[in-house]
C-alpha positions as CSV (number, residue, x, y, z in Angstrom):
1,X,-8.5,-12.4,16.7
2,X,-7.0,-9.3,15.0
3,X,-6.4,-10.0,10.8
4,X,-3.3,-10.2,9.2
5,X,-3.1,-6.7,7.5
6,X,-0.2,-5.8,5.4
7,X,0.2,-1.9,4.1
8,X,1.8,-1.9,1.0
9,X,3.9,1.3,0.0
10,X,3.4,1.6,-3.7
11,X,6.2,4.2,-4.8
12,X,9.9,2.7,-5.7
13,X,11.2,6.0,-6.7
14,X,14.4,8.0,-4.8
15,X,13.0,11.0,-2.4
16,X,9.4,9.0,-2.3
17,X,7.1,10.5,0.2
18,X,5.4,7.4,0.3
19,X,7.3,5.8,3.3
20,X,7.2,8.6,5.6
21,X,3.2,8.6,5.2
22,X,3.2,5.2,5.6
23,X,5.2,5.2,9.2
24,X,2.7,8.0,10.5
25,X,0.1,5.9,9.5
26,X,1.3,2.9,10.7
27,X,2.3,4.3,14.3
28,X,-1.5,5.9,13.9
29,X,-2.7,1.8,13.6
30,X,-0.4,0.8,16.2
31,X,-1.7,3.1,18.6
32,X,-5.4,2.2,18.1
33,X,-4.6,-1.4,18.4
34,X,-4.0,-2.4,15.2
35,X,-0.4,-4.3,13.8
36,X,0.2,-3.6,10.1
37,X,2.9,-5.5,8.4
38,X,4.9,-3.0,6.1
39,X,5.5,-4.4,2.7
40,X,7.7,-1.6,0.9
41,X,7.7,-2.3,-3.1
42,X,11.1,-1.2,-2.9
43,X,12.6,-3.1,-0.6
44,X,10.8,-5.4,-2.2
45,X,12.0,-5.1,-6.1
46,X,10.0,-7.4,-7.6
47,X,11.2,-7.8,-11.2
48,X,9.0,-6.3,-13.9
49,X,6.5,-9.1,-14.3
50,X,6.9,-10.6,-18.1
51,X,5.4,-14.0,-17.7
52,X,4.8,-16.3,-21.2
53,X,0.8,-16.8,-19.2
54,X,-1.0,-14.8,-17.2
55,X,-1.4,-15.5,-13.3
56,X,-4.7,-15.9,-14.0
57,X,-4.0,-19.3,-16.1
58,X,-1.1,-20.3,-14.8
59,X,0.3,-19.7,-11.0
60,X,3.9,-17.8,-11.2
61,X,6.7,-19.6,-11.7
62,X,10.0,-17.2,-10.2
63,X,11.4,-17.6,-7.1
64,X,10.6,-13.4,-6.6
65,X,6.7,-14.2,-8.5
66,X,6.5,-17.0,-5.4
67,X,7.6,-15.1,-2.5
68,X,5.4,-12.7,-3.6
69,X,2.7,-14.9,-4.1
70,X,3.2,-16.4,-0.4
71,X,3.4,-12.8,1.5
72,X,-0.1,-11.8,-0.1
73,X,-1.8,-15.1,0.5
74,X,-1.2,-15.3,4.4
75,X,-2.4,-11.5,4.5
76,X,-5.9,-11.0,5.5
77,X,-6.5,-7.7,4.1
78,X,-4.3,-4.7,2.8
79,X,-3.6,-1.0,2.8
80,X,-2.4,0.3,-0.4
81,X,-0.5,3.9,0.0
82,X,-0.1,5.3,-3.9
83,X,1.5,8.4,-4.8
84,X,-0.8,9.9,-8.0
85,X,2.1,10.1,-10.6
86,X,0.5,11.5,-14.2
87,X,-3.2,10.8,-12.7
88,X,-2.5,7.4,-12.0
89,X,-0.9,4.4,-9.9
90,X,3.3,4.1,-10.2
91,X,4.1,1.4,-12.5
92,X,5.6,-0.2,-9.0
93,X,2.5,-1.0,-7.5
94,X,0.5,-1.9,-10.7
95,X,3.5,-4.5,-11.2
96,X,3.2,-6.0,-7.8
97,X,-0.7,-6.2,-8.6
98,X,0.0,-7.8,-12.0
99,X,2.0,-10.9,-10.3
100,X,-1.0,-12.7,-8.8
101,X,-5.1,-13.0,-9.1
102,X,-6.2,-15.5,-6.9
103,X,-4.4,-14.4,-4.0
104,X,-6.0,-10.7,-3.9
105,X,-9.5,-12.1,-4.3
106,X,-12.5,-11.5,-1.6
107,X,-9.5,-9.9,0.8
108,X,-10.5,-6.1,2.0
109,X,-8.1,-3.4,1.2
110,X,-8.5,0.6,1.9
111,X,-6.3,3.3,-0.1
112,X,-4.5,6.0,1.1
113,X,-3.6,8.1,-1.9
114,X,-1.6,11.6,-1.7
115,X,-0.7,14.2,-4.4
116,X,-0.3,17.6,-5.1
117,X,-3.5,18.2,-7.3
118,X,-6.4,16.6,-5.7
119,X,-4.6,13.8,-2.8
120,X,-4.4,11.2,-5.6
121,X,-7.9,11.2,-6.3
122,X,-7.1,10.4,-9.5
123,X,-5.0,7.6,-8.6
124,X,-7.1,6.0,-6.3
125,X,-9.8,5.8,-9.2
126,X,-7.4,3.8,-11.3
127,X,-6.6,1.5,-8.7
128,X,-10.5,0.9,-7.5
129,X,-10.7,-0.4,-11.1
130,X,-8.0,-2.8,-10.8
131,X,-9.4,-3.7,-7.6
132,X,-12.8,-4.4,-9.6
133,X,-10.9,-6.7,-11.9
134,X,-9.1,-8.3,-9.1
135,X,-12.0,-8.9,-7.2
136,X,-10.5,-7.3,-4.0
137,X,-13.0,-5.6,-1.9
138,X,-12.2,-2.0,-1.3
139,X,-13.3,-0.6,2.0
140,X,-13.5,2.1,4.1
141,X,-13.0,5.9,3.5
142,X,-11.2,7.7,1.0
143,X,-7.8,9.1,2.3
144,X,-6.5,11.6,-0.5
145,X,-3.6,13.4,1.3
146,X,-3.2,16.7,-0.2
147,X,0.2,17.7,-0.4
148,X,1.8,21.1,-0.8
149,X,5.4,22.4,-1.0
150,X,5.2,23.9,2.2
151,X,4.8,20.3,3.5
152,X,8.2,19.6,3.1
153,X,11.8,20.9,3.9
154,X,14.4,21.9,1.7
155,X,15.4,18.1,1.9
156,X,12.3,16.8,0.8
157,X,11.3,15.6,4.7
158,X,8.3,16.5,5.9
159,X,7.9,19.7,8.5
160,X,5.6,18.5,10.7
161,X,3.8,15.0,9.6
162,X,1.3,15.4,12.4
163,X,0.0,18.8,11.0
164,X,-0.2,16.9,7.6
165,X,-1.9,13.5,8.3
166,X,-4.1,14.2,11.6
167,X,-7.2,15.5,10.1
168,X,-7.1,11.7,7.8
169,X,-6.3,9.7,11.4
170,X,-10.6,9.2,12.1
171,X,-10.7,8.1,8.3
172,X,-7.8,5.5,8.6
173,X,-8.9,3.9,12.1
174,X,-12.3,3.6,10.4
175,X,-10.7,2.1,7.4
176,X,-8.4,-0.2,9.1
177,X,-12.1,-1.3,11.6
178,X,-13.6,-2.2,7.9
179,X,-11.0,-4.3,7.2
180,X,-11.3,-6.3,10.4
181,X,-15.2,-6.4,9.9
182,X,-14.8,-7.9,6.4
């Protein structure tokens, strides 16, 4: 039976590349057999988490803190897609994070970074140590999509996301096979 897999686009910010990624990526899954639930942070909008006690103490008490809290406990494992914004995760994503412990615990997650500099490398290092802390188990390969400004039109679209993201499709099916063997 295939796992519950949910890919969670990290960025909230206006002109975000992060959701055009994240389709190719998911139509990549889809086509190799795989059904990835799309959990866009900003679509999303969780509130900026500022609970009295931490979720590790006490479970979350808002409505938005226990929808939250539901979607990530029936998932089985996760895809995080992170922009690298000043060498790091977006606030966005570390928020979501923030809201629960127990539910990411012992699930398998993979992360596909992408930045100008170095793919997000640097951001994908931040959020492997918040994975260490949450105890969620990262898997697979690195995906650090290198971007340039000849990746995008004068709109901010990209040209020709197949030129972009093929040479990371091998990477992400063997990512997305880690998960399910977790």
């Amino acid at each position: 039976m295939a796992k519950n897999i949910k890919l969670i686009i990290g960025s909230t910010r206006q002109g975000r590349v992060g959701k055009q990624i994240a389709d190719w990526f998911v139509t990549t899954a889809k086509e190799a057999g795989f059904d990835l639930t799309v959990l866009d942070l900003q679509e999303i909008a969780l509130p900026n988490f500022d609970a009295a006690v931490p979720p590790a103490y006490m479970p979350t008490t808002t409505e938005e803190g226990k929808s939250w809290q539901a979607t990530i406990s029936e998932a089985d494992g996760f895809v995080f897609v992170t922009p690298e914004y000043n060498r790091s995760i977006p606030g966005s994503l570390k928020n979501a994070l923030d809201y629960l412990v127990e539910e990411w615990k012992e699930k398998p997650a993979t992360i596909v970074s992408y930045g100008y500099i170095d793919g997000g490398a640097s951001a994908t290092k931040h959020l492997q140590d918040i994975f260490d802390w949450l105890k969620i188990l990262n898997v697979g390969e690195k995906i650090a999509v290198q971007l340039t400004q000849d990746t995008f039109d004068e709109q901010g679209v990209m040209k020709d996301a197949d030129a972009t993201l093929s040479e990371y499709k091998e990477a992400f099916i063997a990512s997305l096979q880690a998960i399910e063997k977790a």
